[in-house]
C-alpha positions as CSV (number, residue, x, y, z in Angstrom):
1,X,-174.6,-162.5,45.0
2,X,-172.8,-159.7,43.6
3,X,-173.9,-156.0,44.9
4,X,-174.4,-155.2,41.4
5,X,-177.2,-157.7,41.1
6,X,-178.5,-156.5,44.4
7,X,-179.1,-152.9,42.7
8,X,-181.5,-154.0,40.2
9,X,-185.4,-152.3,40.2
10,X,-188.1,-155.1,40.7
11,X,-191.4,-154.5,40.0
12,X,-194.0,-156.7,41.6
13,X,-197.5,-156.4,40.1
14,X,-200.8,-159.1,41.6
15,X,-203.5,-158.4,42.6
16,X,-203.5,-160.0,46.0
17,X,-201.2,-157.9,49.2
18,X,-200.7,-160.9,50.6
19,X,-198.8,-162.4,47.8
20,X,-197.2,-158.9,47.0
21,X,-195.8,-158.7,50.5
22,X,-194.6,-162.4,50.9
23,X,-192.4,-161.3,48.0
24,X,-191.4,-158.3,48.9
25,X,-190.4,-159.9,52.6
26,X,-188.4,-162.5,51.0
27,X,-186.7,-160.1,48.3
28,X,-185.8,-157.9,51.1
29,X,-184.7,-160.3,53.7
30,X,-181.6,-161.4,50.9
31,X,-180.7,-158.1,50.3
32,X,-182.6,-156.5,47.2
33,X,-184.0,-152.8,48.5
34,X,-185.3,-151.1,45.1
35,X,-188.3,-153.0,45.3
36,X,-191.7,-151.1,43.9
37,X,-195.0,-153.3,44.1
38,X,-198.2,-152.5,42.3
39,X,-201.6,-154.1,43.1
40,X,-203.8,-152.3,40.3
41,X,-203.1,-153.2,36.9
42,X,-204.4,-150.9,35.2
43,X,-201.5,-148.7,36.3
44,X,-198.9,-151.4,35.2
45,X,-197.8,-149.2,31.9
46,X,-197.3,-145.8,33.6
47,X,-195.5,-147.0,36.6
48,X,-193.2,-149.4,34.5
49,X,-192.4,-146.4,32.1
50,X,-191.4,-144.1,35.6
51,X,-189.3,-146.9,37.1
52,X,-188.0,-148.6,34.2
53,X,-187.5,-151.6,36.1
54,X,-184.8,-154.3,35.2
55,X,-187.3,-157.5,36.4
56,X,-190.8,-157.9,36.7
57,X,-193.1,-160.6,38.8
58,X,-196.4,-160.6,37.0
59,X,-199.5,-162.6,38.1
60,X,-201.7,-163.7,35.4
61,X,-204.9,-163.8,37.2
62,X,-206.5,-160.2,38.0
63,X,-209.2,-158.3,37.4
64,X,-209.3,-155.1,34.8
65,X,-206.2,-156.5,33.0
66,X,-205.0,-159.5,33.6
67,X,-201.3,-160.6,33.2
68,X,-201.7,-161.2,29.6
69,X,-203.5,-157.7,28.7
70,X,-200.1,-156.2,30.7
71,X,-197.4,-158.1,28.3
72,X,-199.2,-157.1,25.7
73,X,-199.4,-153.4,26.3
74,X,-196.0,-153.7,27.3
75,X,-194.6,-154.8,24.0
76,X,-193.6,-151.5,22.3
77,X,-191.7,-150.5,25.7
78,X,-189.8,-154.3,25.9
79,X,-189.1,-153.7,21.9
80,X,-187.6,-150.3,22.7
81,X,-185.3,-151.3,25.7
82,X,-184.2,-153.8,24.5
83,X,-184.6,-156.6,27.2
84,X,-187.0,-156.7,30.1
85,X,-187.1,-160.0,31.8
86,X,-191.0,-161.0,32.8
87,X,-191.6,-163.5,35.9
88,X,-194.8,-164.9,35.7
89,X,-196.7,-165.8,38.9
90,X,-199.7,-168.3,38.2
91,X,-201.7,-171.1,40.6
92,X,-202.2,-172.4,36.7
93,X,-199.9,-175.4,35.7
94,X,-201.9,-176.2,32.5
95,X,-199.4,-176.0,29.9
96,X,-201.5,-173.8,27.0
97,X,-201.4,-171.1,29.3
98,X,-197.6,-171.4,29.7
99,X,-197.3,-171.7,26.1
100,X,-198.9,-168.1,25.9
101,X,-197.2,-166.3,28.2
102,X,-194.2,-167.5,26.3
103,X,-195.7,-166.1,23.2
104,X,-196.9,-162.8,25.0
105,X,-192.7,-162.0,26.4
106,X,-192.8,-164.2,29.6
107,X,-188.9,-165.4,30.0
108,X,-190.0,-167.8,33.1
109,X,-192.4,-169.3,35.7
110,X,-193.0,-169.2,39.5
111,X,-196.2,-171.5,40.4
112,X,-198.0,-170.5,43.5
113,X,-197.3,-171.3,46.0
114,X,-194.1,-170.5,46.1
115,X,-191.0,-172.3,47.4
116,X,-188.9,-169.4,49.0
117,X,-185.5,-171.0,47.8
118,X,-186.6,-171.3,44.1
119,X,-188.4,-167.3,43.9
120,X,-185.0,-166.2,44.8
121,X,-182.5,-168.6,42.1
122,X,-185.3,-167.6,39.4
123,X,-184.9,-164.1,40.0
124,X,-181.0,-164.4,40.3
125,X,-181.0,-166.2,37.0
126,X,-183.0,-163.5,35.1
127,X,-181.1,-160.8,36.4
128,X,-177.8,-162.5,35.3
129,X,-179.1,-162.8,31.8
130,X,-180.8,-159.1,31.9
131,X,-177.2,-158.3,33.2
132,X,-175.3,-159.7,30.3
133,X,-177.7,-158.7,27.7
134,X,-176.9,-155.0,29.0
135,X,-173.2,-155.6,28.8
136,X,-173.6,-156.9,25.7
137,X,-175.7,-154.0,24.3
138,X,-173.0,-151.4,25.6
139,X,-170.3,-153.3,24.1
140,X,-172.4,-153.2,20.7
141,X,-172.9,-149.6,21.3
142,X,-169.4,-148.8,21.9
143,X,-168.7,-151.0,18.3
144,X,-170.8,-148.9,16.4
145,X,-169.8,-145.9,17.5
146,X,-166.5,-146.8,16.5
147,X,-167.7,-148.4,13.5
148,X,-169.4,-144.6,12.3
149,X,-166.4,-143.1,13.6
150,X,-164.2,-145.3,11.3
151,X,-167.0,-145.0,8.3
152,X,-166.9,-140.8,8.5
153,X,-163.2,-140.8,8.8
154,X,-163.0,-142.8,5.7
155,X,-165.7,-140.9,3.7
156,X,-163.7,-137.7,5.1
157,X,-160.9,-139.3,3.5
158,X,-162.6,-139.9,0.2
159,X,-164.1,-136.9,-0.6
160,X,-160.5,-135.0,0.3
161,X,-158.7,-137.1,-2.2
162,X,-162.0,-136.6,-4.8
163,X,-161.1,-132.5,-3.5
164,X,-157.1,-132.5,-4.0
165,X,-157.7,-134.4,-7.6
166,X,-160.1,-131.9,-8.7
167,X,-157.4,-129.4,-6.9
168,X,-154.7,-130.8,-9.4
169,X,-156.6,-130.9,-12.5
170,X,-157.4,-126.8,-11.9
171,X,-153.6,-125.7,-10.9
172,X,-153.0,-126.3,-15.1
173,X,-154.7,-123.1,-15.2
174,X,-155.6,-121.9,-12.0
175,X,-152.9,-121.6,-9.6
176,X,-155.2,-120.6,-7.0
177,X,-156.8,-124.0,-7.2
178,X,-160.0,-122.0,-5.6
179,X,-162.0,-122.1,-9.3
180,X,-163.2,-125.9,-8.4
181,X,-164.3,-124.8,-4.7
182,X,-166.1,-121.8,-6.0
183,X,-168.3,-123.8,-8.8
184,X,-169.0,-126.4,-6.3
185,X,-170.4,-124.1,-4.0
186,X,-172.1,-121.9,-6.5
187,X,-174.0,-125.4,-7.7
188,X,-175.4,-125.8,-4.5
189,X,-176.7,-122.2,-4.3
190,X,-178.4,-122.7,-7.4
191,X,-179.9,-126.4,-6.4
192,X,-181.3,-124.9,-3.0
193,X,-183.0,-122.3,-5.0
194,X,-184.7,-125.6,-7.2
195,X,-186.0,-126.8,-4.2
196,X,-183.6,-130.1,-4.6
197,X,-183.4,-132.0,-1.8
198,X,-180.7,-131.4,0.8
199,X,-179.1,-134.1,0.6
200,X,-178.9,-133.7,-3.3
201,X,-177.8,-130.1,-3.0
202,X,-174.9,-132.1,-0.8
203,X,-173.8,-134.3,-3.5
204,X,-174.1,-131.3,-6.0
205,X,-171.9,-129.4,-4.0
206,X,-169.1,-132.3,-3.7
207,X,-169.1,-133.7,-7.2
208,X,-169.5,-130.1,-9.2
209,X,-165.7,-129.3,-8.5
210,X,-164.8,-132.7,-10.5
211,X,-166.2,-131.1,-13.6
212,X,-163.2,-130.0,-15.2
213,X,-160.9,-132.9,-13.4
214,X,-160.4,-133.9,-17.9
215,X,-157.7,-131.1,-18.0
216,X,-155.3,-133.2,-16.9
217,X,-155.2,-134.9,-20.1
218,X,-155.0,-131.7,-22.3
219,X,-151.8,-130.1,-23.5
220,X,-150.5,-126.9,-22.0
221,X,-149.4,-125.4,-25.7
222,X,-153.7,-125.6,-25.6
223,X,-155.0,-125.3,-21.9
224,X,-152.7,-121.9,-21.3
225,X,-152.6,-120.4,-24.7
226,X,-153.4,-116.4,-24.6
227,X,-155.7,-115.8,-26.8
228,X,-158.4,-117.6,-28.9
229,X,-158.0,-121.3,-29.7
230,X,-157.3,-122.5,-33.6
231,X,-160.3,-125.1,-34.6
232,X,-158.8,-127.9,-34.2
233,X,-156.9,-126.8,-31.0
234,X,-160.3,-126.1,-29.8
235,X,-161.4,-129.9,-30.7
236,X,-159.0,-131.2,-28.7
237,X,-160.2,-129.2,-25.5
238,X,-163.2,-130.5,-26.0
239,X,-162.3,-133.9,-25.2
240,X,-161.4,-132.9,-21.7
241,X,-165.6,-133.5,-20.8
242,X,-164.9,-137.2,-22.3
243,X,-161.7,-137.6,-20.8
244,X,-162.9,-136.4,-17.1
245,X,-166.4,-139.0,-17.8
246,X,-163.3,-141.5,-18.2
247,X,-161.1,-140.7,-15.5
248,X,-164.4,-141.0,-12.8
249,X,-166.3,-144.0,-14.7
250,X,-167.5,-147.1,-13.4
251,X,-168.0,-146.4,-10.0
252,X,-170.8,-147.8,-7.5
253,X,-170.5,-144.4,-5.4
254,X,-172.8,-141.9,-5.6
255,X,-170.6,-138.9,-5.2
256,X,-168.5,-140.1,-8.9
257,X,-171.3,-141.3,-10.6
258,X,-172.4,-137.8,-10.3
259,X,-169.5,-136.2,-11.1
260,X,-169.0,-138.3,-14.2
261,X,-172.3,-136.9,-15.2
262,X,-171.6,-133.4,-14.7
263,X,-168.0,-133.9,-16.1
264,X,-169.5,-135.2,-19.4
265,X,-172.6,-133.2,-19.8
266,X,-171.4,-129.7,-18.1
267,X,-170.6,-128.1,-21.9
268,X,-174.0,-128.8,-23.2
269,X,-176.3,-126.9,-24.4
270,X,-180.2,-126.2,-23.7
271,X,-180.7,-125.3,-27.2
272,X,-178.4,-127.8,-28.8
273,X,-175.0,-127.1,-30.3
274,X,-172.8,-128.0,-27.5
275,X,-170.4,-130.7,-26.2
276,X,-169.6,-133.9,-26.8
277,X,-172.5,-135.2,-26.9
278,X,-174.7,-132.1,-28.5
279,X,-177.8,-132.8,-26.2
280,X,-180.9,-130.7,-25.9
281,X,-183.1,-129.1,-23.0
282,X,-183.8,-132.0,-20.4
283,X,-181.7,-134.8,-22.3
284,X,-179.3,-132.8,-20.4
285,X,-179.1,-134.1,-16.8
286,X,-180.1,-131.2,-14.1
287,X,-176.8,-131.7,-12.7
288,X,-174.7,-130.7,-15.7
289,X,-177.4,-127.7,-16.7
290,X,-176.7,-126.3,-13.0
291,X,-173.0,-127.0,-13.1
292,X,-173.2,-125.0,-17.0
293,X,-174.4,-121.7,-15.1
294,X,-171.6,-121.9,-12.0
295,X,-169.0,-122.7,-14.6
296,X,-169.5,-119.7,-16.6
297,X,-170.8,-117.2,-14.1
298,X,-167.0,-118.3,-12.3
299,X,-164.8,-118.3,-15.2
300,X,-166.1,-115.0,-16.9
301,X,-165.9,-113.4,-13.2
302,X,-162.0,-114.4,-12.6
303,X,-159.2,-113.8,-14.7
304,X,-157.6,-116.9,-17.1
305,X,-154.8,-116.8,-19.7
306,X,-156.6,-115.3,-22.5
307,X,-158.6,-113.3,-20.8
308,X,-159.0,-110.4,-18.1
309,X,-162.0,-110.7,-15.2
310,X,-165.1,-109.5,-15.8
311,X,-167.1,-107.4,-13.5
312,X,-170.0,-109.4,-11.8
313,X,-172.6,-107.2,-13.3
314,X,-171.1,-108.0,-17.2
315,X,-171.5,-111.4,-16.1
316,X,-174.7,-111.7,-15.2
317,X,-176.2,-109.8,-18.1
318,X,-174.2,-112.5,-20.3
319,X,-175.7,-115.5,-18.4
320,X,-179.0,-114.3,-18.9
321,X,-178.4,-113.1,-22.3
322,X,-178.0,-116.8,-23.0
323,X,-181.1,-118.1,-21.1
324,X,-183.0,-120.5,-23.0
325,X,-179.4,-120.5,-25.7
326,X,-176.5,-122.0,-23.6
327,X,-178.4,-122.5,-20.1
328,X,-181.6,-123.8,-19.0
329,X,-184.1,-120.7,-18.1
330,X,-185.3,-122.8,-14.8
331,X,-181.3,-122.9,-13.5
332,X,-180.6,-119.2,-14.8
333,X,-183.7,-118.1,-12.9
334,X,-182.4,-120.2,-9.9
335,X,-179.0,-118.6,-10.2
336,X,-180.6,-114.9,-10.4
337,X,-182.4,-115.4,-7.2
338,X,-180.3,-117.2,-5.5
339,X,-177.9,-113.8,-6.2
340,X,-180.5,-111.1,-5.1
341,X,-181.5,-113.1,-1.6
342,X,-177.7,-112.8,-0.8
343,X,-177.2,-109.3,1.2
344,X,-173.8,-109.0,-0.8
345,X,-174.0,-111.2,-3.8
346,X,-171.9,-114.4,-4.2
347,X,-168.6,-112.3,-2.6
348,X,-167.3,-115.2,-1.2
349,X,-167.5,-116.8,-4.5
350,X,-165.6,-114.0,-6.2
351,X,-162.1,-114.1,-4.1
């Protein structure tokens, strides 16, 4: 037998110290020495949890709680480890009461009395199986560790392309590339201040620098002119919400499906009178009202082609100037807090 097997904790639980030390005699004398033995079972649950044993030898006749009241007490702790091999011990050969200790977790049967020979191949057995069963859960573990590993490397991979693409789209006229990074994490400032749920404020966070990701499609005589756009110049900028919705459409995951949404609904308006779809107060979804406020509050506080930066102060009194206009009062009241719990206000946001 190997030494391994040798090792294993056995817990012997009857009622009767003659049986428990025949047991324990003949467990010894082949070599087993973690051997704990319990004649009270009322104390079956606690000493079980201390020891953790890997095989226990359970008589079903006793008084106070008999073998049965013990395998049932001692389902949640089988369920948790996984695979705790039961030996039952029972002078009963009547076949209904093997049938429920089959039912109750028993994995086998020693009839008293016992044949020496036979007490020691049944426990050999059941250690072998517990044995494999614990190989086999490490090897499962070590799979899905390397299963998340794999599955966080790829979403790490995802989200940096999603990052670079929205990167790209903001070098037309950004060439810091920093505006996209900045809105992203502005959105999430003002969703922590709704009360949104973290893992929400997450998604915000992730998808809100995608918003503008449309530019790729527009002109440069139109995305970098100085100055103010013709009308129908300014038509065609518009399209860049429909032509970022396109770009990011039809997607099962989570992260583009919202930032389609934003990218189509971030130029709306609360009061109506925006673009392209001209939606009003909450047929705007939250996500493009709170992606509206970052948008502006960034663009008006960094410089741009046709215009110079404007001081953080200027900004703010513009964004709530248009509270209840351009941008939902809720997010503008979100944004304000969210800038006076900040010791100094949004400077990261403003490099």
């Amino acid at each position: 037998m190997s030494a391994g097997l040798l090792q294993a904790c056995i817990l012997i639980i009857d009622d009767l110290p003659q049986n428990v030390r025949l047991l324990e005699r003949v467990l010894r004398k082949s070599g087993y020495y973690e051997i704990h033995t319990l004649t009270d079972s009322r104390l079956a649950i606690d000493v079980v949890a201390r020891i953790s044993p890997d095989l226990i030898l359970l008589d079903l006749e006793m008084p106070h709680f008999s073998g049965f009241d013990v395998m049932d007490q001692l389902r949640p702790y089988v369920a948790a480890k996984g695979y705790l091999p039961i030996l039952v011990l029972t002078a009963d050969a009547d076949p209904e009461a093997k049938r429920r200790a089959l039912s109750y977790g028993a994995k086998d049967f020693l009839t008293k009395p016992f044949d020496h020979e036979e007490v020691l191949l049944r426990i050999k057995n059941m250690l072998e199986t517990g044995d494999l069963h614990a190989k086999l859960k490490r090897q499962n573990d070590v799979l899905d560790h390397k299963v998340r590993e794999r599955t966080m490397e790829l979403e790490d991979a995802r989200v940096e392309i999603l990052m670079r693409l929205a990167i790209a789209a903001e070098f037309r006229d950004d060439d810091t590339g920093q505006h996209t990074k900045r809105v992203g994490a502005t959105a999430a400032l003002i969703a922590e201040e709704l009360m949104l749920p973290p893992d929400e404020v997450e998604l915000l966070r992730l998808a809100a620098p995608l918003h503008d990701v449309g530019k790729i499609g527009i002109a440069d005589s139109i995305l970098l002119k100085p100055g103010r756009l013709r009308e129908d110049e300014f038509e065609v900028m518009k399209r860049h919400t429909l032509l970022g919705a396109l770009i990011l459409s039809g997607s099962k995951v989570k992260l583009l499906r919202r930032a389609e949404e934003i990218a189509r609904t971030h130029h709306e308006r609360w009061a109506g009178g925006g673009y392209p779809l001209g939606a009003v107060g909450e047929d705007i979804p939250l996500s493009g009202r709170i992606v509206a406020v970052a948008d502006v509050f960034d663009a008006l506080t960094h410089e741009r082609p046709y215009k110079a930066a404007w001081p953080v102060e200027d900004a703010v009194a513009e964004i709530l100037h248009q509270r209840g206009r351009q941008f939902d009062p809720d997010v503008v009241d979100a944004f304000l807090r969210a800038l006076e719990l900040s010791p100094r206000p949004f400077e990261p946001l403003l490099v």
